[in-house]
C-alpha positions as CSV (number, residue, x, y, z in Angstrom):
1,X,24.6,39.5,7.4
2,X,26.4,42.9,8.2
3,X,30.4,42.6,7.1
4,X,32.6,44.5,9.0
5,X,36.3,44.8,8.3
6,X,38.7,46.0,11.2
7,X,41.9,43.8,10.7
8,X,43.5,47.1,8.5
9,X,46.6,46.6,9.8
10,X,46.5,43.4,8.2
11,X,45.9,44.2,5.0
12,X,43.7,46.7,3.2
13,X,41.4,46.3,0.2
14,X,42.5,47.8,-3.2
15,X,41.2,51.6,-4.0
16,X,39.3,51.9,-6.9
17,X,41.7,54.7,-8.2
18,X,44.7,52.0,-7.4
19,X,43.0,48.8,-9.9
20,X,41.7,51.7,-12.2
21,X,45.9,52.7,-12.8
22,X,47.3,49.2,-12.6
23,X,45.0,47.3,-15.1
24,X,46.4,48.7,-17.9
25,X,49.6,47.2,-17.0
26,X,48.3,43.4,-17.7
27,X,47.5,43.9,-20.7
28,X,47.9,46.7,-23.2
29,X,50.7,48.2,-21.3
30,X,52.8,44.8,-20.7
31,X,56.3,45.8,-22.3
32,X,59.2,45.2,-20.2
33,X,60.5,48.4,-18.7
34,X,64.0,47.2,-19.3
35,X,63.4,46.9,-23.1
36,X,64.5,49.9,-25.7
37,X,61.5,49.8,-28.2
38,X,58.5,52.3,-27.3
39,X,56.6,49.6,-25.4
40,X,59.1,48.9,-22.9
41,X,60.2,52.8,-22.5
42,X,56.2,53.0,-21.7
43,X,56.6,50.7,-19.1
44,X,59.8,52.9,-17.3
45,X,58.3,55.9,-17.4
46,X,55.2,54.5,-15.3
47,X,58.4,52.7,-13.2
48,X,59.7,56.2,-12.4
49,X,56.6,57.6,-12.2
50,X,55.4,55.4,-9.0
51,X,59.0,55.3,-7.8
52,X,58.6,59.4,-8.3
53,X,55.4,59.3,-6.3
54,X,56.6,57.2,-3.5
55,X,59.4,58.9,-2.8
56,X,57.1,62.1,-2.7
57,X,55.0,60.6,-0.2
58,X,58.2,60.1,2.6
59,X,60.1,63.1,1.4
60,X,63.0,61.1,-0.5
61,X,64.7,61.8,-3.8
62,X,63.4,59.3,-6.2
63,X,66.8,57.4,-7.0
64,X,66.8,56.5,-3.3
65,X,63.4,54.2,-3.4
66,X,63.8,50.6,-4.5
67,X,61.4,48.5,-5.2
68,X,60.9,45.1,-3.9
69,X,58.3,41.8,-3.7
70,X,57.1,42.9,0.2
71,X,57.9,45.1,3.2
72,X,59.3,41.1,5.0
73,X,61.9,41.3,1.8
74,X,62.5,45.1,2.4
75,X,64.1,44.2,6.1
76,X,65.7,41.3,4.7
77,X,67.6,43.2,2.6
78,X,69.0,46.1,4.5
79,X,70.1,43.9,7.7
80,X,71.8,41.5,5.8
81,X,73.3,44.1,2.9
82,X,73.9,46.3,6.2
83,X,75.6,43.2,7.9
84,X,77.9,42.1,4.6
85,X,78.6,45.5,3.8
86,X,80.2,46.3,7.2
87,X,81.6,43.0,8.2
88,X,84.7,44.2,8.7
89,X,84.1,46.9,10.7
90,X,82.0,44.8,13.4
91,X,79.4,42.0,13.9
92,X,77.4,43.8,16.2
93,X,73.7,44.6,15.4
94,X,70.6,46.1,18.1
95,X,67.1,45.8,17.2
96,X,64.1,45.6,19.3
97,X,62.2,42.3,21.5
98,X,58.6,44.0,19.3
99,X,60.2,44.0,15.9
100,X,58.4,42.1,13.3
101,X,59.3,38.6,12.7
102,X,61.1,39.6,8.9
103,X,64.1,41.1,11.4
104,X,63.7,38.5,14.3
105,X,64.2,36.1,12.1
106,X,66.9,37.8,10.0
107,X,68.6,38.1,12.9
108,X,68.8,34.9,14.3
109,X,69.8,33.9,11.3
110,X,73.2,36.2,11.2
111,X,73.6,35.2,15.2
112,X,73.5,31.4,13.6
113,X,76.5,32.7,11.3
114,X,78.8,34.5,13.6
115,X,77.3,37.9,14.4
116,X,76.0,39.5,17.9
117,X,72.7,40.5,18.3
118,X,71.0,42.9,21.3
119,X,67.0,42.8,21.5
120,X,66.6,45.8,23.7
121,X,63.6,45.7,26.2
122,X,60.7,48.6,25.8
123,X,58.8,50.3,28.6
124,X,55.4,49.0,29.3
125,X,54.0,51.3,27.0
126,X,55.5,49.6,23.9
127,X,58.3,52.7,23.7
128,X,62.1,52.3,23.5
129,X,64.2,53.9,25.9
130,X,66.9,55.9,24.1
131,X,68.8,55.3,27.0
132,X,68.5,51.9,27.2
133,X,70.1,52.0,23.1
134,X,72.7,54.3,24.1
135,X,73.9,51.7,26.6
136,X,73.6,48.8,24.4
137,X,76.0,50.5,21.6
138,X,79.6,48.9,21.4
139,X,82.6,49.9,19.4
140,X,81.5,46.8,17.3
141,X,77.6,47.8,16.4
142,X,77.4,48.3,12.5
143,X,74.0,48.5,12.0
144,X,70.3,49.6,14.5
145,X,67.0,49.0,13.7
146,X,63.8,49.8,15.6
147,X,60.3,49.5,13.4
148,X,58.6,52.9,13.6
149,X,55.1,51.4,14.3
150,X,54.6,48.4,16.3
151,X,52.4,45.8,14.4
152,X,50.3,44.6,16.9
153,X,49.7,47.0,19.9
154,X,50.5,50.9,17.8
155,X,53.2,52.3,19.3
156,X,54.6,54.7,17.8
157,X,58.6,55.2,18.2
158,X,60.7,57.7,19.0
159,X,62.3,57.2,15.5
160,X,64.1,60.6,15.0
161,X,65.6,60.5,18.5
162,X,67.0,57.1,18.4
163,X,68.6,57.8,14.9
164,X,70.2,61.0,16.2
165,X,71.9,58.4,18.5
166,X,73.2,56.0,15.6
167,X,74.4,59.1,13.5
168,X,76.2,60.4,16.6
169,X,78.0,57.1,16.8
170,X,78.4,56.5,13.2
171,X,75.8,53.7,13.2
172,X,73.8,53.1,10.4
173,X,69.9,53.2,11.2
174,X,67.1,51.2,9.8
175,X,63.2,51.1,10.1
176,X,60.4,49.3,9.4
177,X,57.6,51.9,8.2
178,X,55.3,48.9,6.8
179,X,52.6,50.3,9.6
180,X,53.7,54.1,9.9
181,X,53.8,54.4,6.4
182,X,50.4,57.1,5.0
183,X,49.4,56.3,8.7
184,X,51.8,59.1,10.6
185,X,53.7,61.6,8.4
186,X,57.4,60.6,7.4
187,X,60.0,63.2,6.3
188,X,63.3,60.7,6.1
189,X,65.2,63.4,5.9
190,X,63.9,65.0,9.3
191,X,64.0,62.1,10.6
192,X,67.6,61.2,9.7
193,X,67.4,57.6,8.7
194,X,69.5,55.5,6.2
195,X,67.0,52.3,5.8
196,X,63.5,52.1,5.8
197,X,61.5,49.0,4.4
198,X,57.2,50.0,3.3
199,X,54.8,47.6,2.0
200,X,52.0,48.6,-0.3
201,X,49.1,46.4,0.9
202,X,49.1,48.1,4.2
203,X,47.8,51.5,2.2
204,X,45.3,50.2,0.3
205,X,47.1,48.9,-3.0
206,X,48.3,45.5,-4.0
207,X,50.0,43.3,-2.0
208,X,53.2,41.4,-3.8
209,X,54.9,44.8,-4.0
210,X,56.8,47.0,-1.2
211,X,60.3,49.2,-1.3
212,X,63.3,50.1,0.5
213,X,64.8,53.4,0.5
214,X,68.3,53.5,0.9
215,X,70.1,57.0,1.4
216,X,72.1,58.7,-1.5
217,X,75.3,57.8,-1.3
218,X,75.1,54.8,0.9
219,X,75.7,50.9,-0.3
220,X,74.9,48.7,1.3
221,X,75.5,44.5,-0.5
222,X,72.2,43.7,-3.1
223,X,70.0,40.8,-1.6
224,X,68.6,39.5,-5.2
225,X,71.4,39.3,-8.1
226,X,70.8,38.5,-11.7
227,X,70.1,41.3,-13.8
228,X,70.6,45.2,-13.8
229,X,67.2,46.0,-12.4
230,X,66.3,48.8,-9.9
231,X,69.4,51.1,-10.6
232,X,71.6,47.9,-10.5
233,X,70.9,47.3,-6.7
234,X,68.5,44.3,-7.2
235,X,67.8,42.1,-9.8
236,X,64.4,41.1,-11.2
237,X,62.0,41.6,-13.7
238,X,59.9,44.7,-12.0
239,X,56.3,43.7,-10.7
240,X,55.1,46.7,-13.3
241,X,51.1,46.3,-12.7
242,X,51.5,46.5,-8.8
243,X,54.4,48.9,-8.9
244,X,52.2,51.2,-10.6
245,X,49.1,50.7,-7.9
246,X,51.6,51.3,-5.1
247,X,52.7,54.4,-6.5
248,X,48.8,55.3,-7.2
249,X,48.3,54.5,-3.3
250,X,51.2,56.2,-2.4
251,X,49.8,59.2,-4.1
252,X,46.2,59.3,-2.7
253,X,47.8,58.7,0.5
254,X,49.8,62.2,0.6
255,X,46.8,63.9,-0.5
256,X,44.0,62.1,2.1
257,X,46.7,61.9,4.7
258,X,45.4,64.1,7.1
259,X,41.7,63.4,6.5
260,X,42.6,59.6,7.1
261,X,44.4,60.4,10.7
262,X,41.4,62.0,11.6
263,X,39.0,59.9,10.2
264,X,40.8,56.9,12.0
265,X,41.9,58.1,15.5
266,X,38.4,59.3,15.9
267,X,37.0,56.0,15.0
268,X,39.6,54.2,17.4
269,X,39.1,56.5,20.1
270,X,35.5,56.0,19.9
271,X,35.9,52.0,19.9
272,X,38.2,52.4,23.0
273,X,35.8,54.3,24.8
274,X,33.2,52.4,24.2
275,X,34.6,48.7,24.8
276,X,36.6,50.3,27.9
277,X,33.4,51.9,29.5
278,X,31.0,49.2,28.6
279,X,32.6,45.6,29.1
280,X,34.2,45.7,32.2
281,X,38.0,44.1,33.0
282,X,39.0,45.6,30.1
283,X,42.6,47.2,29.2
284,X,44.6,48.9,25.8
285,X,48.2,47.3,25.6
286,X,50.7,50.3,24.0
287,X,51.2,53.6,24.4
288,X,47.9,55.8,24.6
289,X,49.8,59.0,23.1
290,X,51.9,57.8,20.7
291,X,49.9,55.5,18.9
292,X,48.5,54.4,15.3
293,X,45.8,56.2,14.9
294,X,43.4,53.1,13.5
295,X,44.9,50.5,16.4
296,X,43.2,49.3,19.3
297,X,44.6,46.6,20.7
298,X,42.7,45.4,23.8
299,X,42.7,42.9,26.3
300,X,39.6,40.7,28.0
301,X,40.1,39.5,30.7
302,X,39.2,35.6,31.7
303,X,38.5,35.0,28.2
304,X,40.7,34.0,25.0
305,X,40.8,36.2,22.6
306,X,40.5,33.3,20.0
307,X,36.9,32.4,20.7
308,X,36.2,36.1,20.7
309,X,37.4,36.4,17.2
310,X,35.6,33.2,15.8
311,X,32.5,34.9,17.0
312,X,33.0,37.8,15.7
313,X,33.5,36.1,12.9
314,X,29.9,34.3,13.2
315,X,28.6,38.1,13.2
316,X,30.4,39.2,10.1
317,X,33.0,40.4,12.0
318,X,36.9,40.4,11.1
319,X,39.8,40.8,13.9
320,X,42.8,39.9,14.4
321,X,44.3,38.1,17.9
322,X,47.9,39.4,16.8
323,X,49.7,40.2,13.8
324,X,48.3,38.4,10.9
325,X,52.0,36.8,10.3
326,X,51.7,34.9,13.8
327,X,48.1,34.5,13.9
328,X,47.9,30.6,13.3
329,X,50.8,30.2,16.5
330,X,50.1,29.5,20.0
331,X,52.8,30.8,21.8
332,X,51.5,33.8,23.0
333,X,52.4,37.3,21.5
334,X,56.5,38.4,22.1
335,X,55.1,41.4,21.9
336,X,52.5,41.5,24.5
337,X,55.2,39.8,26.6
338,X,57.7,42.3,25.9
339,X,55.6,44.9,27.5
340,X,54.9,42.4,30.0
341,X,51.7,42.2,29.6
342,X,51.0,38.1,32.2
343,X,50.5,34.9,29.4
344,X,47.4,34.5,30.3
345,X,46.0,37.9,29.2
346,X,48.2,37.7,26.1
347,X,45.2,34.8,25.4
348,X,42.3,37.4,26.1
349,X,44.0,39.8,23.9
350,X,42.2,40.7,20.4
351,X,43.4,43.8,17.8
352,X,41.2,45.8,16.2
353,X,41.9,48.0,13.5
354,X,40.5,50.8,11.6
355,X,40.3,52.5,8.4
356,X,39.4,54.3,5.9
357,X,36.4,52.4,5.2
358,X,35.2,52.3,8.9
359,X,31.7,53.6,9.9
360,X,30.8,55.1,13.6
361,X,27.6,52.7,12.4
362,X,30.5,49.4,12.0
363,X,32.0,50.5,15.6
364,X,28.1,50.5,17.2
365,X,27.9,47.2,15.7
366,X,31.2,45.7,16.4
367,X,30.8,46.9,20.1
368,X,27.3,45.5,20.7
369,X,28.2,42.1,19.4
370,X,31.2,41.9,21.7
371,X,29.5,42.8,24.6
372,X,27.0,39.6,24.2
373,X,30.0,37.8,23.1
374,X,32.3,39.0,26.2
375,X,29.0,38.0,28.7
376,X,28.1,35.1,27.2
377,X,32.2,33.5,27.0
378,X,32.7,34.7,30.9
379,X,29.7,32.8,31.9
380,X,31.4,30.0,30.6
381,X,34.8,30.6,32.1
382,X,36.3,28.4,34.7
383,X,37.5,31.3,36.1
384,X,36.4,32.9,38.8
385,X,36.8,36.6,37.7
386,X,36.5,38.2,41.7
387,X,39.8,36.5,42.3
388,X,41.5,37.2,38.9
389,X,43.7,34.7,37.2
């Protein structure tokens, strides 16, 4: 049977290049970077060599990148070091109704233990307002964070705008770049951010591995404590092997950057196309112009997107019906219902997502088995698809 991948947004496979660099790193090359004899200064210089080559990769000085067990641990960290660091200067924090659930549930967890929390509203499109942030600004908001690519539908936000509006306020500003990150170009500089949490598995190395970069000169209170790993900011025997394959990833990823955009949007433009021309009562959820380039999140209507994936699944097929961290729930999407997208299209909604492994030949496929899928499901629908839901 045919395998096709398109959940990429889920995970990614391993490079070659990436396991080629890291297995060294179980066994001849085990020292502990923190130990003085030659094995363990080994081990550091490939530390500061990934750290080096992720840093590269979003335009940061190497000392600001920290490395950490995910991207969910990454957002941990920088709202609740943001939030005890700068408890005495207010208890207010703003983040986004799309964010991913590593800061929803962050924050809930600080409103449980006296803080304030605003989820700001997007526009249909999936984009925040950066009026509708300006508004939401009190003299007590120490800390904003809006993810810089949504998880599930693409969007792509207006990151540089909205943290010209925290510096103007003296706010600090955080993102979540575990999507944008090798997927849309990141200068943090430019862009004039203070937090920003990546993930490794989502650029084709290992997954047990991300970073945060944290702005020279800022501190913000360490989340792990126990040793004087990571510059002192968080404690921890490093994760050597896959710190080393995310700094490989990182590295291929600056150099194919621009082939992989183009590779991917054409791929996902193509899939959009198709399904939108071909399977009627069909619509894209996000932003059309701002968008990831591999992500096509569409919606069926009078069908659930469940039964759509298990059949895809029959044909070899892999998709996602959401994020792959809310996958296995059934309240529908808070995403989807943020842009306001009715419940019961949330249900007919699947996400598809390409990369660098895609073929036009995997598209053809995927698109002609979802066409007998999409038939064959309506005629079994009890409803009646002339009067809508």
């Amino acid at each position: 049977m045919r395998q096709v991948y398109l959940d990429y947004s889920a995970t990614t496979p391993v490079k070659e290049e990436v396991l080629s660099a890291m297995l060294p790193y179980f066994t001849q090359k085990f020292g502990n970077p923190s130990s003085l004899y030659s094995q363990g200064l080994e081990s550091k210089e490939a530390l500061d060599e990934a750290r080096r080559q992720v840093a590269s990769l979003i335009h940061a000085e190497p000392r600001e990148v920290f490395f950490t067990g995910c991207g969910s641990e990454a957002d941990n960290w920088a709202v609740f070091g943001a939030a005890n660091a700068l408890k005495d200067r207010g208890n207010h924090i703003i983040t986004t109704r799309i964010e991913h659930h590593a800061m929803l549930h962050a924050c809930a967890f600080l409103e449980k233990n006296g803080y304030e929390v605003t989820y700001l509203d997007v526009q249909p499109d999936g984009r925040v307002d950066p009026e509708a942030l300006k508004n939401a600004i009190t003299d007590k908001t120490i800390l904003i964070s809006v993810m810089m690519v949504n998880n599930e539908v693409g969007s792509v936000e207006p990151i540089k705008e909205l943290a010209a509006i925290a510096k103007e306020h003296g706010i600090l500003f955080h993102t979540d770049a575990v999507q944008a990150l090798a997927n849309i170009p990141i200068d943090v500089k430019e862009l004039g951010i203070d937090l920003m949490s990546m993930s490794a598995h989502k650029i084709y190395g290992p997954k047990g591995v991300g970073a945060l970069y944290i702005r020279k000169g800022l501190r913000i209170s360490n989340y792990l404590h126990g040793g004087a790993q990571e510059m002192g900011r968080r404690a921890g025997t490093e994760n050597l092997a896959s710190i080393v394959g995310f700094g490989k990833a990182a590295e291929l990823a600056e150099r194919q950057m621009e082939e992989h955009i183009r590779h991917c949007s054409e791929l996902r433009d193509y899939l959009i196309q198709r399904i939108t021309d071909e399977i009627p009562d069909t619509f894209v959820n996000g932003s059309i112009d701002y968008r990831h380039p591999g992500n096509a999140n569409i919606t069926f209507k009078y069908i659930e997107g469940e039964s759509i994936l298990l059949l895809l699944d029959f044909k070899g097929i892999a998709v996602s019906t959401g994020s792959a961290c809310s996958s296995k729930s059934l309240e529908p999407s808070h995403v989807l219902t943020a842009l306001g997208v009715p419940v019961e299209m949330i249900h007919g909604t699947v996400r598809f997502t390409v990369g660098d492994f895609t073929t036009k030949e995997d598209i053809d496929y995927v698109v002609e088995c979802l066409k007998e899928i999409v038939e064959k499901l309506r005629a079994l629908s009890p409803v009646n698809g002339e009067k809508g839901w």
